[in-house]
BAFI-3210 file (N, C-alpha, C; in Angstrom, 3 decimals, decimal comma, padded with zeros to 6 digits):
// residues 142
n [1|2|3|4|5|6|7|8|9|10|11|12|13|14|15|16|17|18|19|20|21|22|23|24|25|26|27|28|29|30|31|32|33|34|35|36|37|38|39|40|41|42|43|44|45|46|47|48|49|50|51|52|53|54|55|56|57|58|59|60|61|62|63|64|65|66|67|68|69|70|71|72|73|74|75|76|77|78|79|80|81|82|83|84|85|86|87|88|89|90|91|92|93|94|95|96|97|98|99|100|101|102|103|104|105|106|107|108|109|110|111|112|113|114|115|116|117|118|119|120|121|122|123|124|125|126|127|128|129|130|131|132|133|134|135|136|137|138|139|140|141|142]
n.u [062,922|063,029|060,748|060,011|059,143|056,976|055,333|054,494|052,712|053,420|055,584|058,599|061,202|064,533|067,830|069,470|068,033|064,662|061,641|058,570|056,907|054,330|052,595|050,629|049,233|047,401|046,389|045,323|043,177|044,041|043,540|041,245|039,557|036,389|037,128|037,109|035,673|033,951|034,714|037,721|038,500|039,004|040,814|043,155|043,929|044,526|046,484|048,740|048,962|050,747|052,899|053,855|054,696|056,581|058,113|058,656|057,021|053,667|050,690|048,364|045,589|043,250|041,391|038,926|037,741|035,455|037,775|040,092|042,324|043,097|045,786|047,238|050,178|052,790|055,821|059,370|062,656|064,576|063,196|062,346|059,731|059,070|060,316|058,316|055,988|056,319|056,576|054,181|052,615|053,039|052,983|050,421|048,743|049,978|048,807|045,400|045,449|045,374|044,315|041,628|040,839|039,217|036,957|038,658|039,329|037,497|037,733|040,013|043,436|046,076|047,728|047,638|047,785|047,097|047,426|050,165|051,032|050,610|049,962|051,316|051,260|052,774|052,203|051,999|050,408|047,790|045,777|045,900|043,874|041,950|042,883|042,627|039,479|038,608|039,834|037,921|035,653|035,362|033,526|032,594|032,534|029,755]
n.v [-055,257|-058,207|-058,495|-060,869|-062,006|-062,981|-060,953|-062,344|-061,977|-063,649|-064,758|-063,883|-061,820|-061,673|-060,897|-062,775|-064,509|-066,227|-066,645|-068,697|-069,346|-070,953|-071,867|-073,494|-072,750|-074,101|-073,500|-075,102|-074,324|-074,812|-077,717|-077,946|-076,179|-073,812|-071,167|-068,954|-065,941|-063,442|-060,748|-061,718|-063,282|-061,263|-059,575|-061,561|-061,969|-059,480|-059,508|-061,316|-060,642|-058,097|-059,731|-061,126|-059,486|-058,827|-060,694|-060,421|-061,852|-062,361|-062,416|-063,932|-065,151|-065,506|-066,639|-068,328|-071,181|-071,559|-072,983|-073,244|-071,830|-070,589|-069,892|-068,821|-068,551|-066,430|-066,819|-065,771|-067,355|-067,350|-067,594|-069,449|-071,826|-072,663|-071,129|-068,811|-069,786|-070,180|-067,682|-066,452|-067,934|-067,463|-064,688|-063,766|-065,368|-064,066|-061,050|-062,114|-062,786|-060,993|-059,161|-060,250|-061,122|-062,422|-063,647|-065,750|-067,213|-068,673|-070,636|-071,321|-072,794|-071,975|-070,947|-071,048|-071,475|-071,722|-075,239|-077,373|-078,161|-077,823|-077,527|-077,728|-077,031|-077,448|-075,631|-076,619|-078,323|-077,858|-075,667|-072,123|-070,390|-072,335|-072,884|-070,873|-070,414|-072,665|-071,812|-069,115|-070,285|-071,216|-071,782|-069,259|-067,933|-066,388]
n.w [067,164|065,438|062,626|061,940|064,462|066,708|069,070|072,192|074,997|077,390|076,799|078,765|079,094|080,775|081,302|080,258|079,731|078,437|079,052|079,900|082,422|084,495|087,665|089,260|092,256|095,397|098,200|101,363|104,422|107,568|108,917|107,412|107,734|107,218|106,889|105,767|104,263|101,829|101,986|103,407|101,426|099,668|100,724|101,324|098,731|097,940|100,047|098,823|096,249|096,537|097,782|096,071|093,813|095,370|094,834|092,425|090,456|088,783|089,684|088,162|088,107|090,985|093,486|095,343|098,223|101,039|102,191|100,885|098,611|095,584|093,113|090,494|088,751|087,103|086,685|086,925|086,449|088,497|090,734|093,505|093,554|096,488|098,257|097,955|097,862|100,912|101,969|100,368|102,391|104,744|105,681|104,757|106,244|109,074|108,400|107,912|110,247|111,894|110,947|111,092|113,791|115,831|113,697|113,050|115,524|115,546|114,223|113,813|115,743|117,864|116,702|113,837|110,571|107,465|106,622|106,322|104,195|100,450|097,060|094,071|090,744|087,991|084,563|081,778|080,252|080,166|078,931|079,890|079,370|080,320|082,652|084,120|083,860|085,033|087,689|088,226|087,785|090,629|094,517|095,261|098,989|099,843]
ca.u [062,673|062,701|059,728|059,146|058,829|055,724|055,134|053,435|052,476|053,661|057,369|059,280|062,635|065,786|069,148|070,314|066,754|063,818|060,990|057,535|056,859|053,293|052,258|048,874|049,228|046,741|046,802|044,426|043,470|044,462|042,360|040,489|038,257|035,614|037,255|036,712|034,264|034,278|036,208|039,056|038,919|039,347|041,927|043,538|044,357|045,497|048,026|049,503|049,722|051,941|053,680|054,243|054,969|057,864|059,470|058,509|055,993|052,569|049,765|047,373|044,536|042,914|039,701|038,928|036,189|035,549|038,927|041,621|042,910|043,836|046,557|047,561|051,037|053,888|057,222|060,747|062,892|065,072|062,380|062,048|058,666|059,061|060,666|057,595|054,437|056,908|056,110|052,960|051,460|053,220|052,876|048,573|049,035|049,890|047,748|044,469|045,128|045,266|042,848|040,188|041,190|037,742|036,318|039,630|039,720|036,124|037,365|041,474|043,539|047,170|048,374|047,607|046,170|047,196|047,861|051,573|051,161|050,623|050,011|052,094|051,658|053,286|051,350|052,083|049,909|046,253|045,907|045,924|042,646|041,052|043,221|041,552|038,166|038,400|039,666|036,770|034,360|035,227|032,259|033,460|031,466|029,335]
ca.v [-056,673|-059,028|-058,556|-062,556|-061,917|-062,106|-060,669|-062,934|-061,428|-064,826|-065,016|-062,851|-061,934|-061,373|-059,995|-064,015|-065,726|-065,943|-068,047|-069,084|-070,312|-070,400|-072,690|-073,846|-073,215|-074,540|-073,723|-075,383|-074,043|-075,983|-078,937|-078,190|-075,606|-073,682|-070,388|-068,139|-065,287|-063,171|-059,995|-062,524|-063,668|-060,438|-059,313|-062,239|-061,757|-058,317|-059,683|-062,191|-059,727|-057,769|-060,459|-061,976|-058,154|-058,185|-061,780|-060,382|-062,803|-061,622|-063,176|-063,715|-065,196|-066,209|-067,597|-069,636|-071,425|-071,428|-073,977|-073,611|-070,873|-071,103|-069,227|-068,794|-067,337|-066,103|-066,469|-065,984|-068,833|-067,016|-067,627|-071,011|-071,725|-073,212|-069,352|-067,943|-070,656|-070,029|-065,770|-066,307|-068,101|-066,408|-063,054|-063,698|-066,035|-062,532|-060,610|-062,197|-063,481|-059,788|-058,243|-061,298|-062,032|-062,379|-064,669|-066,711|-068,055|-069,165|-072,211|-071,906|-072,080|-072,603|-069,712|-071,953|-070,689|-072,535|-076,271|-077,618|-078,545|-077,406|-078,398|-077,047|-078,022|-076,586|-075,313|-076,583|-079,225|-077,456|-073,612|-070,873|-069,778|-073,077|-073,177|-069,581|-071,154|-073,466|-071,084|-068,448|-070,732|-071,630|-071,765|-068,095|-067,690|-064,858]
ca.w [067,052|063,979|062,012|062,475|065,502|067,413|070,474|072,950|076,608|077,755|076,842|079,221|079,488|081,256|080,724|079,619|079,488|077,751|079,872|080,178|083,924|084,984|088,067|089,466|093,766|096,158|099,791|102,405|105,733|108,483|109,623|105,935|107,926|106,423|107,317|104,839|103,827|100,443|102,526|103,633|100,335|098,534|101,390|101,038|097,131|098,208|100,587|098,285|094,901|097,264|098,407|094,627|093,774|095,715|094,246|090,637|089,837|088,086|090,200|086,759|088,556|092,496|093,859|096,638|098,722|102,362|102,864|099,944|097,601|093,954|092,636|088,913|088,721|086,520|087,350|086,629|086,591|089,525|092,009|094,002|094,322|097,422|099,186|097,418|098,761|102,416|102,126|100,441|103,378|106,044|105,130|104,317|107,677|110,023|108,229|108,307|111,682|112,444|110,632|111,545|114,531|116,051|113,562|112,882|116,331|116,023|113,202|114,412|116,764|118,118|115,906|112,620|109,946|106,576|106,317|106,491|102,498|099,580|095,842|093,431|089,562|086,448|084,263|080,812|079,336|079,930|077,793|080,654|079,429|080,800|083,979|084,155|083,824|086,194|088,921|088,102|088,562|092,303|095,047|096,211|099,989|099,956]
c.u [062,533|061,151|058,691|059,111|057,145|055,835|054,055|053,639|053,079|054,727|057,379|060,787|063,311|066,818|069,723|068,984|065,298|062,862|059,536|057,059|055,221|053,018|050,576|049,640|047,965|047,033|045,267|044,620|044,129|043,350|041,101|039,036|037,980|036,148|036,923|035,895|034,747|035,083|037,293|039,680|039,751|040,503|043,411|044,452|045,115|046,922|049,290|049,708|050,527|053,137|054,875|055,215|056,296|058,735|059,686|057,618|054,825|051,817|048,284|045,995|044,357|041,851|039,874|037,684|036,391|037,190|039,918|041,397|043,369|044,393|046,999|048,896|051,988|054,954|058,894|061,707|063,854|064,235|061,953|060,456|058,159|059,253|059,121|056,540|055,083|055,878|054,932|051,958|051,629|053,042|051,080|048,134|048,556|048,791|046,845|044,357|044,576|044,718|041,334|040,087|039,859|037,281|037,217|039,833|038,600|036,774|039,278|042,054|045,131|048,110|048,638|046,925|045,833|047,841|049,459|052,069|050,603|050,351|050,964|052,010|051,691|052,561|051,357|051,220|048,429|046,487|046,198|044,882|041,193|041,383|042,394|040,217|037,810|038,367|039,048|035,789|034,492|034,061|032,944|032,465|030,900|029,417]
c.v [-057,077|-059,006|-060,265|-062,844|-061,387|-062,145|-061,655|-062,744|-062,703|-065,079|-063,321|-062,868|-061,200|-060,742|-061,249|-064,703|-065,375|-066,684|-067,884|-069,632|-069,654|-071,580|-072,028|-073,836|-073,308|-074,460|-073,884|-074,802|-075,534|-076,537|-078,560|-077,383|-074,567|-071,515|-069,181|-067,500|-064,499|-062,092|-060,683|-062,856|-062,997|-059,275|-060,260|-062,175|-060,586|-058,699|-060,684|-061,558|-058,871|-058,603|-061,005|-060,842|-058,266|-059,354|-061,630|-061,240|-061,862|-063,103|-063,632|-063,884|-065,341|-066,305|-068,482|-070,301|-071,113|-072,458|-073,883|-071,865|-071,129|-069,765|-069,405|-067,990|-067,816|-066,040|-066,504|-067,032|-068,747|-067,449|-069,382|-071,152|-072,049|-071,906|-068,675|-068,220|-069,891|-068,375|-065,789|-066,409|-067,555|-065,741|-062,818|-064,250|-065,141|-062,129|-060,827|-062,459|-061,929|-059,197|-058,505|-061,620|-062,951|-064,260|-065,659|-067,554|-068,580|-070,588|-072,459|-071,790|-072,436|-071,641|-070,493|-071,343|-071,149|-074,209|-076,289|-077,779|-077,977|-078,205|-076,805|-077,665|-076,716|-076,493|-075,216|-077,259|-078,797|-075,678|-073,224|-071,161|-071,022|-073,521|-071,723|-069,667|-071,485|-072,284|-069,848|-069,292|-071,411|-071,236|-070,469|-068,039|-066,638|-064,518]
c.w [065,597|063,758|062,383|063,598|066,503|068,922|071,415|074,072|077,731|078,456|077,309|079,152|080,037|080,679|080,013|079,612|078,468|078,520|079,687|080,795|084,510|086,234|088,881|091,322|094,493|097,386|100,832|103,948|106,490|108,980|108,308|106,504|107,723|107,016|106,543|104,210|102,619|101,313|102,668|102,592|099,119|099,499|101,013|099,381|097,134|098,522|099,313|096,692|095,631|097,455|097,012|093,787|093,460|095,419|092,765|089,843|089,518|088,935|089,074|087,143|090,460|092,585|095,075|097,062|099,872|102,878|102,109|099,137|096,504|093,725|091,374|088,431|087,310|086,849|087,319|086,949|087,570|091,060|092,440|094,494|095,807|098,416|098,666|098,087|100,283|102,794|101,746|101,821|104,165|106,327|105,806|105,826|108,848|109,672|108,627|109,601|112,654|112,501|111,166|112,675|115,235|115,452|112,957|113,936|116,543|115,457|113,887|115,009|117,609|117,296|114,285|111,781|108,610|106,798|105,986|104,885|101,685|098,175|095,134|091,829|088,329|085,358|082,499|079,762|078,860|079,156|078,880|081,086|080,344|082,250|084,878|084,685|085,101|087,967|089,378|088,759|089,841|092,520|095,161|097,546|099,666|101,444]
res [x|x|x|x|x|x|x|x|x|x|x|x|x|x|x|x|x|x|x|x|x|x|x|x|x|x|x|x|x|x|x|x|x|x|x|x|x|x|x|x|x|x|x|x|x|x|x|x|x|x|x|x|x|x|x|x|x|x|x|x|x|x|x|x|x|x|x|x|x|x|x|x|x|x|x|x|x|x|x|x|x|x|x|x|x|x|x|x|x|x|x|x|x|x|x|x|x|x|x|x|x|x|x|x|x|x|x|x|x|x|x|x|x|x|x|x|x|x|x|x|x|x|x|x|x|x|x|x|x|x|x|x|x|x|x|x|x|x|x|x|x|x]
***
C-alpha cells in the first residue's frame, strides 16, 4: 500500500469496490409485545451473527428490550438489505419459536413472531461510536 495511505477498519474492499455501508435495523415483535428475556436476547444475537455471517456482513453491534432489537451492521454493497432483514427475521423467527416455545406462546400466537415492518436507516450522518452508544445503553430485560 501507498505510504499515504491510511488504513481505516471501516473502508472495505472488493475485487472492483471500495465501500463503507453501515445501517441502523430495528425489528419489533408482533403486536409490540413484551416478549423478550436476556437468554432470548443473547440467543437471539447468536442466531442473527450467523445469519449475517453467511451474507458477509459484520454484525458490529445488538441490544434490545422486551419488544424491538437494534442491529448495527456492515455491509457490502452486493447485499440487498431487504433479502438480509427477510433471513434475519426468519431464520431468528424458527429458532426462537423453537427453542422458546413454551414461553413464546404465552405473549404470541398464530405462528408470528416479528412485526411485518421494519426500520432501516443508513448510517452516515451520526459517528458509529455514538450509534454504538445509543444501542448499549438499551433497557436489556434481566
Amino acid at each position: 500500500m501507498s505510504p499515504r495511505w491510511n488504513a481505516n477498519p471501516d473502508v472495505r474492499t472488493g475485487r472492483h469496490v471500495v465501500y463503507n455501508l453501515h445501517a441502523h435495523l430495528v425489528f419489533v415483535t408482533k403486536y409490540r409485545r413484551g416478549v423478550f428475556t436476556d437468554p432470548m436476547l443473547a440467543r437471539c444475537e447468536e442466531i442473527m451473527r450467523d445469519v449475517c455471517a453467511d451474507f458477509e456482513v459484520e454484525l458490529r453491534e445488538f441490544n434490545g428490550e422486551h419488544d424491538h432489537v437494534h442491529l448495527l451492521i456492515h455491509y457490502p454493497p452486493k447485499v440487498a438489505l431487504s433479502k438480509l432483514v427477510n433471513s434475519l427475521k426468519g431464520v431468528s423467527a424458527r429458532y426462537l419459536r423453537q427453542e422458546y416455545s413454551t414461553h413464546v406462546r404465552q405473549y404470541l400466537w398464530g405462528g408470528h413472531f416479528w412485526s411485518g415492518s421494519y426500520f432501516a436507516g443508513s448510517v452516515g450522518g451520526a459517528p458509529i461510536s455514538v450509534l454504538r452508544q445509543y444501542i448499549e445503553q438499551q433497557s436489556r430485560p434481566v
